[in-house]
C-alpha positions as CSV (number, residue, x, y, z in Angstrom):
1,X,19.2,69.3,-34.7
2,X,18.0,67.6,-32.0
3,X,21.1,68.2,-29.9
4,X,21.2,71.4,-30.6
5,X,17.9,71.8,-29.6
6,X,18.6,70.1,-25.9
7,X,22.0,72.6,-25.7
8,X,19.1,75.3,-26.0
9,X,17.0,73.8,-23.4
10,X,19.8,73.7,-21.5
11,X,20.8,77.0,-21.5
12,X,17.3,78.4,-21.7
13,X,17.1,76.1,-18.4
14,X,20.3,78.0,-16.6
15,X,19.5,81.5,-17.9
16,X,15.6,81.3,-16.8
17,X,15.7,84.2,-13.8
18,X,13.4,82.0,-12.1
19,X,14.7,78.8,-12.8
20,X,16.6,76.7,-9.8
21,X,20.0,77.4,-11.1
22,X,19.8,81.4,-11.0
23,X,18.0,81.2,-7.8
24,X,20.3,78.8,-6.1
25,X,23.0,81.5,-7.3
26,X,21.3,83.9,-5.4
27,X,21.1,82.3,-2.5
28,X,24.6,81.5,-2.2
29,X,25.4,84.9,-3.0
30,X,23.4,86.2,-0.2
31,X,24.7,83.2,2.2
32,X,28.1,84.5,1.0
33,X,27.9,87.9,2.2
34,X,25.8,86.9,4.9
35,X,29.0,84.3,5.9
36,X,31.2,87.8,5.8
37,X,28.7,89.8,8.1
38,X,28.5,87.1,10.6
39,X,32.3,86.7,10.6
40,X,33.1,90.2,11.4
41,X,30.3,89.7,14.1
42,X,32.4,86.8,15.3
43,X,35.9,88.8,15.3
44,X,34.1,91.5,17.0
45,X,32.6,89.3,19.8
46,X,36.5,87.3,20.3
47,X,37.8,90.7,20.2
48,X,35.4,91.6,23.3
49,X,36.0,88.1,24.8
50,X,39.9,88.4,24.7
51,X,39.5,92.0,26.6
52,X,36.9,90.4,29.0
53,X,39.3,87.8,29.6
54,X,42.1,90.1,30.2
55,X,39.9,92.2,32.8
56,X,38.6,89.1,34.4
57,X,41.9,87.7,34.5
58,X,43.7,90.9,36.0
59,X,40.9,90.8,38.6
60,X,41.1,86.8,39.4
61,X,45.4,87.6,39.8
62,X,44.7,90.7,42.6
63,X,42.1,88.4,44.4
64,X,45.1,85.8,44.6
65,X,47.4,87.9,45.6
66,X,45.3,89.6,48.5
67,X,44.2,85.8,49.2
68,X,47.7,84.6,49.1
69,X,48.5,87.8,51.8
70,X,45.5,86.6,54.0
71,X,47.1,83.2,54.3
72,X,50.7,84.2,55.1
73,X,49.2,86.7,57.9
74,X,46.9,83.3,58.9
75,X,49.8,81.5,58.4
76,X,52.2,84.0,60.8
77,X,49.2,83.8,63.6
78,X,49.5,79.9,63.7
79,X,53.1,80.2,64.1
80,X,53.0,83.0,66.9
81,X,49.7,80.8,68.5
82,X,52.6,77.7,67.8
83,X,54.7,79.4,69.7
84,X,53.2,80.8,72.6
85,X,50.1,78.4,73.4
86,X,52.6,75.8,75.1
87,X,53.6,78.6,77.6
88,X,49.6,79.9,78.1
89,X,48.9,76.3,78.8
90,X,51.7,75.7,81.2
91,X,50.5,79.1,83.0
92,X,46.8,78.4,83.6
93,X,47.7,74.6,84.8
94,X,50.3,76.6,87.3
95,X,47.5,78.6,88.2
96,X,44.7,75.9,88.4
97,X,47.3,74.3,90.7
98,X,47.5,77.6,92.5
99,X,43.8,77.2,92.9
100,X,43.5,73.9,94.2
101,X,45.9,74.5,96.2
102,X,44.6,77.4,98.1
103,X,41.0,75.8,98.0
104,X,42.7,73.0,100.1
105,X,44.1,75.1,102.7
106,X,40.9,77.0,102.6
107,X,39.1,73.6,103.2
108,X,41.5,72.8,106.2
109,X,41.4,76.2,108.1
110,X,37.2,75.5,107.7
111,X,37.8,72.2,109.1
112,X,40.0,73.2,111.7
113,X,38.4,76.2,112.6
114,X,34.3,75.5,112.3
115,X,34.4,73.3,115.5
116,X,35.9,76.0,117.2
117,X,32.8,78.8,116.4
118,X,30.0,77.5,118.5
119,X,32.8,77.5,121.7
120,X,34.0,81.3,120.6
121,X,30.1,82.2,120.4
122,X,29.6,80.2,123.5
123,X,32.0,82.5,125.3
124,X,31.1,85.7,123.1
125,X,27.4,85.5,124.6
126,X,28.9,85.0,128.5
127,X,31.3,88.0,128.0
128,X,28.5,90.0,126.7
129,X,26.2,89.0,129.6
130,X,29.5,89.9,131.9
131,X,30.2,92.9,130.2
132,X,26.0,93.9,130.4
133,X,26.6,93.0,134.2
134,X,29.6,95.3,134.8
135,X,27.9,98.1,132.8
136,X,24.9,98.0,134.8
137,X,27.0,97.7,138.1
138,X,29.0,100.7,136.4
139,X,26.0,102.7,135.8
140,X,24.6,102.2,139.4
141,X,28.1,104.2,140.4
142,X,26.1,108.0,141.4
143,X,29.0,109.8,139.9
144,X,29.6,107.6,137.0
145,X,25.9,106.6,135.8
146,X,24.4,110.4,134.9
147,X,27.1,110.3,132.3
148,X,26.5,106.6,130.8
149,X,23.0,106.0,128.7
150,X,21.5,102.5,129.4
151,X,21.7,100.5,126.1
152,X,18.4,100.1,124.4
153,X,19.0,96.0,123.1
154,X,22.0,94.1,122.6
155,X,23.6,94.9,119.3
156,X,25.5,92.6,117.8
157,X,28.0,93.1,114.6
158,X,27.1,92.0,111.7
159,X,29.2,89.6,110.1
160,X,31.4,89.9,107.0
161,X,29.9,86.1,106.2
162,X,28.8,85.4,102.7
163,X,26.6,82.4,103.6
């Protein structure tokens, strides 16, 4: 009897509602379906993911492609700036050469001439005293001088100087 009476223990032990056995059941029951719930939650969030991807992925390709045309137009620029800098460069060293050139010859005629400007204002001041002398003589002429005014000053031109 005293076996018999530990196999009713025993089973009085695993049919107890309370007792650890039936409530460790429980628990994995409601882990189980629990496990179930959070699974579909799972598929539902990869399904989501994979179309997210798939979006982001169709985006990332159009962003390459309009990238990749940016760099082939880039690309075409260089070739055509390639292509015709030499030529630009040769032209503005023909012209800077042009330009030295010219500031040479312009640096010669001043050299040449400058001496040459006090004499031709030298002899621009005694033709204008002679020509003040032969209008006065002119004016002095009875006929002549009721028609000719008597200048007020002596007016000179103004220049077309820069300095």
């Amino acid at each position: 009897k005293p076996v018999l009476s530990d196999v009713s223990d025993i089973i009085r032990y695993l049919n107890d509602p309370e007792g650890d056995i039936k409530q460790s059941m429980k628990h994995f029951n409601v882990l189980s379906r629990n496990l179930e719930l959070t699974r579909q939650n799972v598929d539902g969030v990869l399904a989501k993911a994979g179309g997210e991807v798939g979006t982001i992925t169709g985006k990332v390709s159009g962003v390459l492609d309009e990238t990749s045309l940016t760099v082939k137009r880039a690309n075409a620029s260089l070739a055509r700036l390639d292509e015709k800098l030499p030529e630009l460069l040769n032209s503005a060293e023909g012209s800077l050469k042009n330009v030295e050139r010219i500031s040479a010859d312009l640096k010669l005629a001043e050299e040449q001439m400058l001496p040459r400007v006090s004499n031709i204002v030298k002899k621009s001041e005694g033709t204008l005293e002679s020509t003040d002398s032969v209008l006065q003589a002119v004016q002095g002429i009875w006929p002549i001088s009721s028609y000719i005014a008597a200048p007020q000053e002596k007016q000179f031109v103004p220049g077309d100087s820069h300095d």
